[in-house]
Structures are given as C-alpha cells and as structure tokens.
N, CA, C and O of each residue as an XYZ file, in Angstrom:
768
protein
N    -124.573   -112.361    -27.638
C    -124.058   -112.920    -28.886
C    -122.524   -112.826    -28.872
O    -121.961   -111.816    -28.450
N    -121.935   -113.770    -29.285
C    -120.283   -113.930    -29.563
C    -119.999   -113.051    -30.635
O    -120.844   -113.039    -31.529
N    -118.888   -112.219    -30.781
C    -118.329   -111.878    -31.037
C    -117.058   -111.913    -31.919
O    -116.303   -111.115    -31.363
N    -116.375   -112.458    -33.085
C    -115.355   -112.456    -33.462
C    -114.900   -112.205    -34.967
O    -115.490   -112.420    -36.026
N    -113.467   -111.600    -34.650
C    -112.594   -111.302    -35.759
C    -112.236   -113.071    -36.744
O    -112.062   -114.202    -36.290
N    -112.256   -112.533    -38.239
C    -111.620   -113.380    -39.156
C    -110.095   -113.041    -39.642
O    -109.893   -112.423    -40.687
N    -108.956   -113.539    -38.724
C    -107.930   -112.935    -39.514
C    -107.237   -113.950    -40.812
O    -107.153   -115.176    -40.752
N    -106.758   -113.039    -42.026
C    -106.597   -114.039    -43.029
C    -104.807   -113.700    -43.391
O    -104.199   -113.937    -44.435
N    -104.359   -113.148    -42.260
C    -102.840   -112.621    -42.648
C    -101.856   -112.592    -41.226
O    -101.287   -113.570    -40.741
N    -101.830   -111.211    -40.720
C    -100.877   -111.561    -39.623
C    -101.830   -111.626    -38.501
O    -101.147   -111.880    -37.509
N    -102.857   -111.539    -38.222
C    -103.763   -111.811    -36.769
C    -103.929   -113.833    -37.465
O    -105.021   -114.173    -37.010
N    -103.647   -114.423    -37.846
C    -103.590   -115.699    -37.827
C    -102.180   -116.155    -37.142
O    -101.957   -117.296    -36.738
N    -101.473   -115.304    -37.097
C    -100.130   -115.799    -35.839
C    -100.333   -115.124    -34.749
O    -100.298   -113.894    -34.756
N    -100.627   -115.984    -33.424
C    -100.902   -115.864    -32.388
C     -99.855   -114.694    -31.357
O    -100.220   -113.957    -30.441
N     -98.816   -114.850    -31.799
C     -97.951   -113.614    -31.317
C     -98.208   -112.645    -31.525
O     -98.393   -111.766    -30.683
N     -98.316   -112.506    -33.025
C     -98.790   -110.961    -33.594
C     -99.592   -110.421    -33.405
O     -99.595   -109.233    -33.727
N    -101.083   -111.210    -32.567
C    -102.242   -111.155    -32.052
C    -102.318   -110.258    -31.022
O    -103.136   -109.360    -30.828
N    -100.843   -110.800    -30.033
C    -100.728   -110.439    -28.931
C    -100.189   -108.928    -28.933
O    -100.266   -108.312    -27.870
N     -99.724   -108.379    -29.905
C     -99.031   -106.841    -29.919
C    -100.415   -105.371    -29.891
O    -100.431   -104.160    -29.673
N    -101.514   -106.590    -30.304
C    -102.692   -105.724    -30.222
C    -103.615   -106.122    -28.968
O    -104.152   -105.221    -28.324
N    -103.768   -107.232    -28.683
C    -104.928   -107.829    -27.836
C    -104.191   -108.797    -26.276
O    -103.507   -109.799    -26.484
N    -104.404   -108.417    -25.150
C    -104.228   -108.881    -24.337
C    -104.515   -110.496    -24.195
O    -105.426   -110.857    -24.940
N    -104.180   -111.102    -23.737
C    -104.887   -112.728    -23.619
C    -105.964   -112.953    -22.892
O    -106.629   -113.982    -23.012
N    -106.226   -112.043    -22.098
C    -107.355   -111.711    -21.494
C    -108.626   -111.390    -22.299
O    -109.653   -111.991    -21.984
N    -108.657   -110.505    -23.303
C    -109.260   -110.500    -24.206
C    -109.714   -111.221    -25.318
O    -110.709   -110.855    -25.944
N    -108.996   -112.321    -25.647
C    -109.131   -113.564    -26.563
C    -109.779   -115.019    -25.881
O    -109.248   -115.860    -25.156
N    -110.969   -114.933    -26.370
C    -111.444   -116.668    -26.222
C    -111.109   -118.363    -27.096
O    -110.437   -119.394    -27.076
N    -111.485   -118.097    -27.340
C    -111.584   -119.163    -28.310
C    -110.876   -118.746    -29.952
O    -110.945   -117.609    -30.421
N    -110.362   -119.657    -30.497
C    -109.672   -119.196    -31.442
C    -109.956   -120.606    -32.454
O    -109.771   -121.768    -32.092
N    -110.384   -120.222    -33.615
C    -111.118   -121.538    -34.760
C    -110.301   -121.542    -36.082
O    -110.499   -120.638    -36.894
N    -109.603   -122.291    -36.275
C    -109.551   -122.186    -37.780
C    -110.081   -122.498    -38.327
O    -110.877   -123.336    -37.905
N    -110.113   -122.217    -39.373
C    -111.288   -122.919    -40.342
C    -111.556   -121.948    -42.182
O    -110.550   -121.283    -42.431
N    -112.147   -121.886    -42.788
C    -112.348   -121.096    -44.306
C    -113.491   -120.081    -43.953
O    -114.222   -120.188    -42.969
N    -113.529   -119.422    -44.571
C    -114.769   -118.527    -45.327
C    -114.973   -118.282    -46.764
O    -114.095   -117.853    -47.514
N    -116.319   -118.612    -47.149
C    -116.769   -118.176    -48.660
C    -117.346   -117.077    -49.087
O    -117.995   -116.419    -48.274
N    -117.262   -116.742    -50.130
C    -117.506   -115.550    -50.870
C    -116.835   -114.178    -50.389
O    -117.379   -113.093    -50.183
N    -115.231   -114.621    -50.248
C    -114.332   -113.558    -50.191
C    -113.105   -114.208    -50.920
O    -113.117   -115.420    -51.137
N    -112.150   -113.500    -51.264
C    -110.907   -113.346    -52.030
C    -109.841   -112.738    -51.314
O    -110.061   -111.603    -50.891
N    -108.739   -113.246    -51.091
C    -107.928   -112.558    -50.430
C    -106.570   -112.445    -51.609
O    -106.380   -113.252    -52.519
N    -105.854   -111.417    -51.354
C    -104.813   -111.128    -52.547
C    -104.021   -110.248    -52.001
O    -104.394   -109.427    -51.163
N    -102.494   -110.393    -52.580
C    -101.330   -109.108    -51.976
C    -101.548   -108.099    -52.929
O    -100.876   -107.890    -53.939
N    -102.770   -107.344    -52.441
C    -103.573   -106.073    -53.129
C    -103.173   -104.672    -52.083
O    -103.634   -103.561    -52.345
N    -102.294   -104.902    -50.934
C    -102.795   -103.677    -50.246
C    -101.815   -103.066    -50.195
O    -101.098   -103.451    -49.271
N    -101.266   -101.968    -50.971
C    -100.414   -101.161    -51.294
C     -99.926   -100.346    -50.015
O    -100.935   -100.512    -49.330
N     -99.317    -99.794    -49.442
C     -98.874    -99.021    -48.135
C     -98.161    -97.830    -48.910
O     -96.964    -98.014    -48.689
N     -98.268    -96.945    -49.534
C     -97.213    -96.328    -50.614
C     -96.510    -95.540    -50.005
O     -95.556    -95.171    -50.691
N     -96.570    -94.825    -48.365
C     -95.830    -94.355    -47.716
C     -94.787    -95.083    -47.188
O     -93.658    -94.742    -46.835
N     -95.530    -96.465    -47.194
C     -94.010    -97.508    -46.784
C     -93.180    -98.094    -47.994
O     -92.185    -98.819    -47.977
N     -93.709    -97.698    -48.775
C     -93.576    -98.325    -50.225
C     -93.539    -99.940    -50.249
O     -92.856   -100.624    -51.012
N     -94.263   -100.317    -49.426
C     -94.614   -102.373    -49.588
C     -96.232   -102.410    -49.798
O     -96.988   -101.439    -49.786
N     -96.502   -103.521    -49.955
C     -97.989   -104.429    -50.188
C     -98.003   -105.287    -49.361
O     -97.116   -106.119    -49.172
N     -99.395   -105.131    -48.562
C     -99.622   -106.519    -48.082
C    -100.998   -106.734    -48.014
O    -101.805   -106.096    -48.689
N    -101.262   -107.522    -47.301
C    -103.038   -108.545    -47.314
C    -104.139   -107.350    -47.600
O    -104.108   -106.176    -47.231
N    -105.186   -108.100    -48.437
C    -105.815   -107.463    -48.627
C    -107.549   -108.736    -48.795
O    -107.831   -109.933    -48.841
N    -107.904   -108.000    -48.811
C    -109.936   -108.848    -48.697
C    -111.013   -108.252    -49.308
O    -111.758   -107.509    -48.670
N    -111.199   -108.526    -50.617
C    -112.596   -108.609    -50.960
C    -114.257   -110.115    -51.108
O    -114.384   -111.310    -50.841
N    -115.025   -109.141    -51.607
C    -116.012   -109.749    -51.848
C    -115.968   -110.755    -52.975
O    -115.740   -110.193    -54.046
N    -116.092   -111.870    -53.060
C    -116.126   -112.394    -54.218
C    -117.057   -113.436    -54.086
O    -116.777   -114.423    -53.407
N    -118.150   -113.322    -54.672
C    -119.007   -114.661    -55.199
C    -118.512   -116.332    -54.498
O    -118.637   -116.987    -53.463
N    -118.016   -116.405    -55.599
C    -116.827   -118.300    -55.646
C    -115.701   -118.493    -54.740
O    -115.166   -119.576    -54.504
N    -115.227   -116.817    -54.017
C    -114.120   -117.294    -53.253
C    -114.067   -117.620    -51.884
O    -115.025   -117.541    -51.114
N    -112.587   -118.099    -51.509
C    -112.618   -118.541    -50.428
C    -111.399   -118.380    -49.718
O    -110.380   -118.498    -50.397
N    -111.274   -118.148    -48.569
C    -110.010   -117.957    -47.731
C    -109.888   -118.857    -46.344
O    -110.731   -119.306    -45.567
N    -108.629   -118.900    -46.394
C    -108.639   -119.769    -45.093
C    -107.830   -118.809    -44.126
O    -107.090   -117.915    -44.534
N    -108.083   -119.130    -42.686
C    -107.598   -117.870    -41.524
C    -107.680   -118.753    -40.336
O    -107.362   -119.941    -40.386
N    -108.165   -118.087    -39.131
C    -108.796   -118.129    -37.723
C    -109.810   -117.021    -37.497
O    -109.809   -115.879    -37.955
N    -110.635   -117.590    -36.725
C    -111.524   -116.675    -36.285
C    -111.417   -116.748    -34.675
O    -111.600   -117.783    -34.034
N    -111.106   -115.544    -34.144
C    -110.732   -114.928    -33.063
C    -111.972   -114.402    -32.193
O    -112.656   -113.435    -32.526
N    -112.167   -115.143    -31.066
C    -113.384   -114.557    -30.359
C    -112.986   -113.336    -29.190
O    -112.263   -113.499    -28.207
N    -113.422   -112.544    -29.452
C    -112.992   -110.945    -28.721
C    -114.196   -111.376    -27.495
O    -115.393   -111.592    -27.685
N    -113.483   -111.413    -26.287
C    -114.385   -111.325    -25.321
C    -114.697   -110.296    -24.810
O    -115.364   -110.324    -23.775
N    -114.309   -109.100    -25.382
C    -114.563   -107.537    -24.965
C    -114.618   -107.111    -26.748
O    -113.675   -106.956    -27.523
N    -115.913   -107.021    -26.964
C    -116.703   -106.720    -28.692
C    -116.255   -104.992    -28.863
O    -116.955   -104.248    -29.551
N    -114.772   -104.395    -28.008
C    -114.407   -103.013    -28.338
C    -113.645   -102.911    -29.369
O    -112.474   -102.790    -29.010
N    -113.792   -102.903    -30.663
C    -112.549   -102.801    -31.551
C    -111.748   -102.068    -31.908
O    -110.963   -102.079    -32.857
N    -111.983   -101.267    -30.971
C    -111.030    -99.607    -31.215
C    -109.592   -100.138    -30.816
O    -108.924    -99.105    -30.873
N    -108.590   -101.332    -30.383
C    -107.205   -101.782    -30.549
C    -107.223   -102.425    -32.020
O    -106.297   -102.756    -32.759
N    -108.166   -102.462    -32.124
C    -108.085   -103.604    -33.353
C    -108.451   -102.819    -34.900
O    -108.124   -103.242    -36.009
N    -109.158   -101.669    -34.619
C    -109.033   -101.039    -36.104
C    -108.063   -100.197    -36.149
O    -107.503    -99.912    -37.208
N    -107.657    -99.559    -34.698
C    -106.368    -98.614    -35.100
C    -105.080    -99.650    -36.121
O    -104.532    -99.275    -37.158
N    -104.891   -100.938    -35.431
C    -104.306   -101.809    -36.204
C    -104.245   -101.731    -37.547
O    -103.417   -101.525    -38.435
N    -105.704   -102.024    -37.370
C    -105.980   -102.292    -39.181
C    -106.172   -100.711    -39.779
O    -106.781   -100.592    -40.842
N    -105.798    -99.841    -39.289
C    -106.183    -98.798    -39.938
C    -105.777    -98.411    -41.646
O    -104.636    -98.299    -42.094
N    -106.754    -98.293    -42.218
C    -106.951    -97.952    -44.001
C    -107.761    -99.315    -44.439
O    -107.826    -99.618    -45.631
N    -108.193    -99.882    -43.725
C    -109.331   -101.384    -43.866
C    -110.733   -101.134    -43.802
O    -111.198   -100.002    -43.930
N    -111.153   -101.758    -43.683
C    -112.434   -101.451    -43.613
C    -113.052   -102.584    -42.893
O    -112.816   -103.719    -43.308
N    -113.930   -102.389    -41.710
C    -114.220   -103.936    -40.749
C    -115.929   -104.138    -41.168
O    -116.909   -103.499    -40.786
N    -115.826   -105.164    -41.997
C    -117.385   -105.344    -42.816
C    -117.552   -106.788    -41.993
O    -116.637   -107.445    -41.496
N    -118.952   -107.091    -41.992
C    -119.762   -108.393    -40.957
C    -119.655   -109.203    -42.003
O    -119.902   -108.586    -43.039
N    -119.278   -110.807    -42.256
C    -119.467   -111.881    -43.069
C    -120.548   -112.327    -42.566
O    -120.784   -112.764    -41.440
N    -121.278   -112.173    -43.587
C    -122.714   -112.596    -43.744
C    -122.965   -113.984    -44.136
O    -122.484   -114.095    -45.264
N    -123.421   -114.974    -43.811
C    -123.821   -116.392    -44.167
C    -122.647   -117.448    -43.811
O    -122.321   -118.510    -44.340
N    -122.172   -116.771    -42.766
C    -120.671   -117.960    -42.351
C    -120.630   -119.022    -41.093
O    -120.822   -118.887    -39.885
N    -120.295   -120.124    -41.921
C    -120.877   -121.212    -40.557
C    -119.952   -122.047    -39.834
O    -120.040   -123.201    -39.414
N    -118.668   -120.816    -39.775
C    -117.588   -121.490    -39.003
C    -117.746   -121.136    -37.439
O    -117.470   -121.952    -36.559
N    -118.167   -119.976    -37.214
C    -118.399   -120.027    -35.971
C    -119.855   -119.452    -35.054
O    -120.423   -118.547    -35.665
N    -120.223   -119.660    -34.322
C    -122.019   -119.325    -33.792
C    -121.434   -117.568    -32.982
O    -120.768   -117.268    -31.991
N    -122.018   -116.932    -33.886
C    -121.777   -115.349    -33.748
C    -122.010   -114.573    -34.597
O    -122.727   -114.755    -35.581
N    -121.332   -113.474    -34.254
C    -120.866   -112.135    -35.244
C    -119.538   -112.481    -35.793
O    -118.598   -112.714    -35.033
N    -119.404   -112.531    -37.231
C    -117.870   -112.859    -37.541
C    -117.608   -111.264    -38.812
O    -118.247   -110.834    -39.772
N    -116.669   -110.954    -38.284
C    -115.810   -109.877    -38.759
C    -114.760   -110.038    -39.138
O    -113.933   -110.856    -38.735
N    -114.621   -108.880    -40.387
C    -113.010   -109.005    -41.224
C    -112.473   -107.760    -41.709
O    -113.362   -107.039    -42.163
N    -111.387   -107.296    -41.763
C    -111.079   -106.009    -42.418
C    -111.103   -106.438    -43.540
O    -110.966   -107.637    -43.786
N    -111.263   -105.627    -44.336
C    -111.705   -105.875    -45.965
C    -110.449   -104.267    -46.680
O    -110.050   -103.232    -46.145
N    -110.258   -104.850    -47.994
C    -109.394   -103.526    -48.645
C    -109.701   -104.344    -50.161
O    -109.121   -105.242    -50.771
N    -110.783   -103.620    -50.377
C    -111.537   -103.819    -51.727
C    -111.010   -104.183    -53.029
O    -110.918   -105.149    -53.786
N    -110.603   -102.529    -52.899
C    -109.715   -101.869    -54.029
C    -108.032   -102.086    -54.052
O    -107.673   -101.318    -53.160
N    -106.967   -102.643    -54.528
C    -105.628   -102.527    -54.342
C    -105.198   -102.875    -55.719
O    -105.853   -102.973    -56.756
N    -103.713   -103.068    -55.430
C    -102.676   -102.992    -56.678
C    -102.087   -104.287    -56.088
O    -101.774   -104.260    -54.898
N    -101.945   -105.159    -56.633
C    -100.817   -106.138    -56.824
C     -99.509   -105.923    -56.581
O     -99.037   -104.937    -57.148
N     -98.745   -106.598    -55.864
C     -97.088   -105.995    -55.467
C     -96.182   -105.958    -56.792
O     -96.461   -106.663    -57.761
N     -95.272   -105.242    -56.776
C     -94.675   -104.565    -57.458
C     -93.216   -104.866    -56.746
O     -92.944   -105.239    -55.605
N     -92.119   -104.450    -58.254
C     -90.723   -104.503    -58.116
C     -90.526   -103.012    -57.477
O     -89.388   -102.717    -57.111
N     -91.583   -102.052    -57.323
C     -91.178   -100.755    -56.555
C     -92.519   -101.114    -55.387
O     -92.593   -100.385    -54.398
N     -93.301   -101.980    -55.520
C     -94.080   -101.957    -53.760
C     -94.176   -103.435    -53.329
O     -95.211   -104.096    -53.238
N     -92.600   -103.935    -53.018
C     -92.666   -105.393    -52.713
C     -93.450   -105.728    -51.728
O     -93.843   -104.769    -51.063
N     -94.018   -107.336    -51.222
C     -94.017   -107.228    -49.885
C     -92.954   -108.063    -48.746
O     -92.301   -109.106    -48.801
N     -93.129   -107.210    -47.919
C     -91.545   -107.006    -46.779
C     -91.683   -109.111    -46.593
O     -92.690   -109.786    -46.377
N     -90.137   -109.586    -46.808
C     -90.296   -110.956    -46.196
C     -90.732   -110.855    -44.296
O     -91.268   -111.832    -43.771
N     -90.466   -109.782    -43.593
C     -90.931   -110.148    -42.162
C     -91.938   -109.823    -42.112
O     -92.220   -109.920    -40.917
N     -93.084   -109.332    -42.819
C     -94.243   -109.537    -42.779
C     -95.273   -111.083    -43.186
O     -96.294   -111.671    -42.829
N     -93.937   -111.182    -44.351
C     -95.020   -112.646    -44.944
C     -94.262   -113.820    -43.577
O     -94.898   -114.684    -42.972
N     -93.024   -113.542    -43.424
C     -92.744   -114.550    -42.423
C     -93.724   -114.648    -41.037
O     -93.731   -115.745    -40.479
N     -94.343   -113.835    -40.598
C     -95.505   -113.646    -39.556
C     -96.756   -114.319    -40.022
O     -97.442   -115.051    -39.308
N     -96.972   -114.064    -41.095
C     -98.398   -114.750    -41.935
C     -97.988   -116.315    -41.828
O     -98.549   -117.229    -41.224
N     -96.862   -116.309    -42.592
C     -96.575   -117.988    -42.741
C     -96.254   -118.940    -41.432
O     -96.397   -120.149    -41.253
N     -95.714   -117.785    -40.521
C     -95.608   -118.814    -39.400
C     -96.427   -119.162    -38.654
O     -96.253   -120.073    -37.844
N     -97.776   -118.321    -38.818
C     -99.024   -118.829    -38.017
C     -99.761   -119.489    -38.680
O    -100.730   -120.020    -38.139
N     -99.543   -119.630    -39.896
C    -100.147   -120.301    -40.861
C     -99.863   -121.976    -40.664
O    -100.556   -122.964    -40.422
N     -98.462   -121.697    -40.910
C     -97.634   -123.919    -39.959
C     -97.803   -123.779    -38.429
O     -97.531   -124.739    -37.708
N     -98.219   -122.677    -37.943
C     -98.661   -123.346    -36.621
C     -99.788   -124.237    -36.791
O     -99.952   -125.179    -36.016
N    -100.555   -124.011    -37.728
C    -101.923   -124.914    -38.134
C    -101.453   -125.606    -39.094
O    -102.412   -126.151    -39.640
N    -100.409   -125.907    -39.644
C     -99.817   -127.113    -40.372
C     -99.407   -126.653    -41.480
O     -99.628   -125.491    -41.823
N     -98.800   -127.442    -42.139
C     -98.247   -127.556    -44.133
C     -98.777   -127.462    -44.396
O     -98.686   -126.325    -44.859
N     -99.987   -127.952    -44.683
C    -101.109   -128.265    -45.953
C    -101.953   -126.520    -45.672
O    -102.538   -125.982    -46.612
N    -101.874   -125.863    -44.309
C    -102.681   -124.930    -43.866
C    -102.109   -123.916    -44.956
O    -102.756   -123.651    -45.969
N    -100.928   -123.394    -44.702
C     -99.657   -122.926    -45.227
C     -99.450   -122.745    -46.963
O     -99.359   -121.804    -47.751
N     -99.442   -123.641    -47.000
C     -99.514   -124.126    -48.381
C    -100.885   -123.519    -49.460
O    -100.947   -123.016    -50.581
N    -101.765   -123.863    -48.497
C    -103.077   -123.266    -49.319
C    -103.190   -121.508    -49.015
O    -103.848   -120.658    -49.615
N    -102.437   -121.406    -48.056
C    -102.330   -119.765    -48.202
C    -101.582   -119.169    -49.011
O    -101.726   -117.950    -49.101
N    -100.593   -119.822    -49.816
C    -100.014   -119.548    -50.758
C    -100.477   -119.541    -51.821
O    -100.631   -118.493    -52.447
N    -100.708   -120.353    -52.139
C    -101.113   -120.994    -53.675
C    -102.802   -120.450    -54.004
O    -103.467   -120.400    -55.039
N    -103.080   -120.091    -52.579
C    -104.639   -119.082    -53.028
C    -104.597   -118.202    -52.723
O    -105.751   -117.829    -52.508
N    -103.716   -117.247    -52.453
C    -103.021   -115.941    -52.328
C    -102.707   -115.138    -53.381
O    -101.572   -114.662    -53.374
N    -103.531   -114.834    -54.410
C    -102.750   -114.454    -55.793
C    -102.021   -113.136    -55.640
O    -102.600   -112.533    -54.736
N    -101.041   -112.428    -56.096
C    -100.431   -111.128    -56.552
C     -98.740   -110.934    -55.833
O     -97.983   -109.977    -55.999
N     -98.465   -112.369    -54.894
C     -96.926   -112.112    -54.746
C     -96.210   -112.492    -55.611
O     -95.924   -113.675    -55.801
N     -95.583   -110.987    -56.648
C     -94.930   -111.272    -57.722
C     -93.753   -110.428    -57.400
O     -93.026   -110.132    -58.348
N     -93.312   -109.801    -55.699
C     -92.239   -109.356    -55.452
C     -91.547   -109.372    -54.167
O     -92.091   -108.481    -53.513
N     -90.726   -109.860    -53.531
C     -90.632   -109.537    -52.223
C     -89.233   -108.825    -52.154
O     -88.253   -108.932    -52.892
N     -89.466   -108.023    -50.972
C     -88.030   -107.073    -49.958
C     -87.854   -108.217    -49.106
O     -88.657   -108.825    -48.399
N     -86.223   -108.431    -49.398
C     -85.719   -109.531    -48.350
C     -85.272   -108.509    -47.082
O     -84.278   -107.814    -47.291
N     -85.990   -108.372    -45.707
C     -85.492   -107.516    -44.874
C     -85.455   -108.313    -43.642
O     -85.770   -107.735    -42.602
N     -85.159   -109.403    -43.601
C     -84.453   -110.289    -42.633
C     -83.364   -109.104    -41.921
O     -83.857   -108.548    -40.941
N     -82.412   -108.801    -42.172
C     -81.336   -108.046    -41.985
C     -81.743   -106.907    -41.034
O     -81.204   -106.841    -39.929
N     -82.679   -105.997    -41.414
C     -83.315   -104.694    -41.006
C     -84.800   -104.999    -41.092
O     -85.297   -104.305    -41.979
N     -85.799   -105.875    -40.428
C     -87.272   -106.213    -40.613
C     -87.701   -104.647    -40.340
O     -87.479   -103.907    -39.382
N     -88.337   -104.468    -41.455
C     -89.319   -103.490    -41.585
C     -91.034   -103.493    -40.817
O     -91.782   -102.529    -40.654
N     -91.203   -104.608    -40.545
C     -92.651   -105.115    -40.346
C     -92.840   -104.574    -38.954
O     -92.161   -105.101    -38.073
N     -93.705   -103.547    -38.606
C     -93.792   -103.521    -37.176
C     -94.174   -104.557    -36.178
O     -93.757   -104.557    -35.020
N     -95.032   -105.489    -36.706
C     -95.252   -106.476    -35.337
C     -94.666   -107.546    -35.502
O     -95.132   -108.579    -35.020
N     -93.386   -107.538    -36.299
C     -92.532   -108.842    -36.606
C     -92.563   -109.615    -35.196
O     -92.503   -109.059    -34.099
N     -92.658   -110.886    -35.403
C     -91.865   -112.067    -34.561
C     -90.862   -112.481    -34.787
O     -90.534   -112.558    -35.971
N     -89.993   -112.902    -33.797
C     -88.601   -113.550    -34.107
C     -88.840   -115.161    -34.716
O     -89.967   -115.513    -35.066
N     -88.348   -115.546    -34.750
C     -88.550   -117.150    -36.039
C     -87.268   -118.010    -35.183
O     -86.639   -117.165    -34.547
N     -86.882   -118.935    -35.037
C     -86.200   -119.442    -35.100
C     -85.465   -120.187    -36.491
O     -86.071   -120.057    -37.555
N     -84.283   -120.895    -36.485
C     -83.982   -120.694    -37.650
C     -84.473   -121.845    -38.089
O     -84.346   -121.904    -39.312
N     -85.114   -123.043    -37.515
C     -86.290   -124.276    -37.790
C     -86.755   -123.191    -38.858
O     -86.319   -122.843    -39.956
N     -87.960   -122.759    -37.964
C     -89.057   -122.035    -38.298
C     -88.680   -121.163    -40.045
O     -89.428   -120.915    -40.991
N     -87.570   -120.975    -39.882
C     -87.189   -119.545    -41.254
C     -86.838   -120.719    -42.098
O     -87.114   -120.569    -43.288
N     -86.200   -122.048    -41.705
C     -86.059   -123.152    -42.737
C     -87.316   -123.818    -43.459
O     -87.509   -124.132    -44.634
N     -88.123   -123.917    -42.269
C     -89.315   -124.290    -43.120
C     -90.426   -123.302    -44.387
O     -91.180   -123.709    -45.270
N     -90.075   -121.970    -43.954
C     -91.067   -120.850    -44.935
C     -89.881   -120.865    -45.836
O     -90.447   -121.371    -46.805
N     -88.560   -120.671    -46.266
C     -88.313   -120.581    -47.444
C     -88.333   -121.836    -48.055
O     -87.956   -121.718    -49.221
N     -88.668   -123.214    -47.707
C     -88.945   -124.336    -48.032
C     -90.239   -124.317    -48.769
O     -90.368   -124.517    -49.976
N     -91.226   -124.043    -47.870
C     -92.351   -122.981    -48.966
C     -92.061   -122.402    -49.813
O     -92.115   -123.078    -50.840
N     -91.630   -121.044    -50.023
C     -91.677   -120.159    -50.548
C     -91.008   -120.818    -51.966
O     -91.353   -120.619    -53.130
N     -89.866   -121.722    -51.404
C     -88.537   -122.114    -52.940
C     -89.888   -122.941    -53.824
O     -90.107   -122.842    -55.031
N     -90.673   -123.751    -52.823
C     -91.370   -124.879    -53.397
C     -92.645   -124.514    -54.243
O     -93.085   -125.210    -55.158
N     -93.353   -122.918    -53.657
C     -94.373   -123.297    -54.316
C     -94.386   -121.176    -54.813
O     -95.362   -120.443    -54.973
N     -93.358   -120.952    -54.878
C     -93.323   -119.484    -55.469
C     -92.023   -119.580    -56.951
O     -90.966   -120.210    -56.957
N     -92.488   -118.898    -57.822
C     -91.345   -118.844    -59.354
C     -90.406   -118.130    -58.577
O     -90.618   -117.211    -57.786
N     -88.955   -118.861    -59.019
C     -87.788   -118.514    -58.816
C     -87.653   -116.971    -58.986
O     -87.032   -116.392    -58.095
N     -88.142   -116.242    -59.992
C     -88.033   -114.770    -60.017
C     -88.540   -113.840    -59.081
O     -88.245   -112.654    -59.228
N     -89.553   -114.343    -57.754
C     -89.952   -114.114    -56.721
C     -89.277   -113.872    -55.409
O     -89.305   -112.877    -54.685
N     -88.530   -115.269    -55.244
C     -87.587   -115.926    -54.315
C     -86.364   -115.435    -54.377
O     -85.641   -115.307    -53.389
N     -86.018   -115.097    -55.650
C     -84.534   -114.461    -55.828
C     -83.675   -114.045    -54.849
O     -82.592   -114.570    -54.589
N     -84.375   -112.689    -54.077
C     -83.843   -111.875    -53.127
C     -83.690   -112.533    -51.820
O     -82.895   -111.984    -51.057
N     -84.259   -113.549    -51.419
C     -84.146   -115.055    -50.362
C     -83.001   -116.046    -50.700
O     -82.499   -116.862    -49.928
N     -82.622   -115.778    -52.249
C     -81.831   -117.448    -52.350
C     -79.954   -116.843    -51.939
O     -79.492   -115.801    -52.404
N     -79.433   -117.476    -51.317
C     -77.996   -117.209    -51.197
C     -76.942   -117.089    -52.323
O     -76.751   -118.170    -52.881
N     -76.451   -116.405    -52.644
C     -75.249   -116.482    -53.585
C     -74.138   -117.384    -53.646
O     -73.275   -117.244    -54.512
C-alpha cells in the first residue's frame, strides 16, 4: 500500500520538503483538497513567541495542500519536524490511492500582536503555494482563517527552514498579502 503525507503549510514548498526528506525518498507529489478538516493560524509556538499552521477535524471543511508519497513509510524525519502535532490517518479521502496522513494541532490560539506569525515562514507556505499557481495561493489565504498579525523578519528570518525568494517571487506574495489581507495586518510589510 502507498503511503503519503498531506502537507497544508510549509511541506507544500518543495524546498522546504527537502530540509527534511531526501529526493530519494519522495515519489509522486499531488495537489489537490481534502474534506472534513479546517486549517487555521492556530498553532501557537510560545517559546518562539510566533503562530503558525495548524489542522483540525471539521465536518464541512476543507483544505487545499499536496500530498507527498514517502517511498520509505519511516516517519521518524518527518515527526521530529512536526514535533507538538499530532500525525492522524484521513479517513474517506479520494485524492490519492493509499494511506494519506496529516499532522493535526486540534487545539490552538489564533495569532496575536504578542504571537505573530514570522513573514519567512508564511513566505515558504506562499511560495509553494504559486508554485501551483494564483488561484492555488489565493485560496490558501482567504481559507486560512486567524492571520490577524505578522513579524516582518525579512531582515533577520526567524523561520528555520526558510527559503531564499527571489525578489519576483517576494513581489508577488506581498501582492497577495496587500490584495487579499486588511491593511492592519500588512502594516509591518508596507514601506514608509
């Protein structure tokens, strides 16, 4: 039986993939949705003092990602990763013929003006996100509920598995971000 991860945050950018998983280890890679989950900037880090991705259960919901086929089913690189998650089986999902898996973080808090989340983290999410297009991108935003703060740390990236961006690439996510996030969000992004 196949094997694979659902990532709905930074394992959807293929670089960031790579800081955990060899290429050797990766088959096939699908984008595509899953139902009856919710994804939200619920996952508090309070030792780092930021928020980021988080996954529950929900009835009606739905997320969009990749699903990552592990050709070696060992997940011990992959939960140390995710460690404080929880790796639960999606049950009834017909994006890909397998086992499909997701870290899940149930319980969280919504970001905060004291637990922003880091821009080089969301810049990793978003850029694997327009690797699968605008419209991909876009719906990760706008069905993303709880970014009501971000740390602009372009300057000093806080994010451990940051990617570098080119400045295309950083033109197009705050093009996002200006377009489809409230100005009181964006603030710490807009130039003086």
């Amino acid at each position: 039986m196949r094997t694979w991860i659902f990532g709905y945050g930074s394992l959807i950018n293929r670089a960031s993939v790579r800081h955990t998983l060899a290429d050797e280890a990766i088959g096939e890679v699908v984008p595509g949705r899953i139902s009856g989950w919710r994804r939200s900037w619920s996952n508090r880090v309070v030792a780092r003092g930021r928020t980021g991705l988080g996954a529950c259960v929900e009835a009606e919901g739905r997320i969009n990602g990749v699903a990552i086929e592990l050709l070696d089913p060992d997940f011990a690189a992959l939960d140390l990763r995710e460690a404080g998650y929880m790796r639960e089986r999606v049950k009834d999902q017909t994006l890909v013929d397998g086992e499909l898996w997701l870290y899940t973080k149930p319980d969280g808090m919504p970001a905060s003006a004291e637990f922003p989340v880091a821009v080089s983290y969301l810049e990793v999410v978003l850029s694997g996100c327009l690797a699968l297009g605008r419209e991909f991108a876009v719906e990760f935003l706008t069905e993303t509920p709880g970014l009501t703060a971000l740390m602009n740390d372009r300057a000093a990236p806080v994010y451990p598995r940051r990617v570098p961006l080119a400045a295309d690439e950083i033109a197009a996510i705050d093009d996002l971000l200006f377009t489809h996030l409230p100005e009181p969000v964006t603030r710490p992004l807009r130039r003086r």
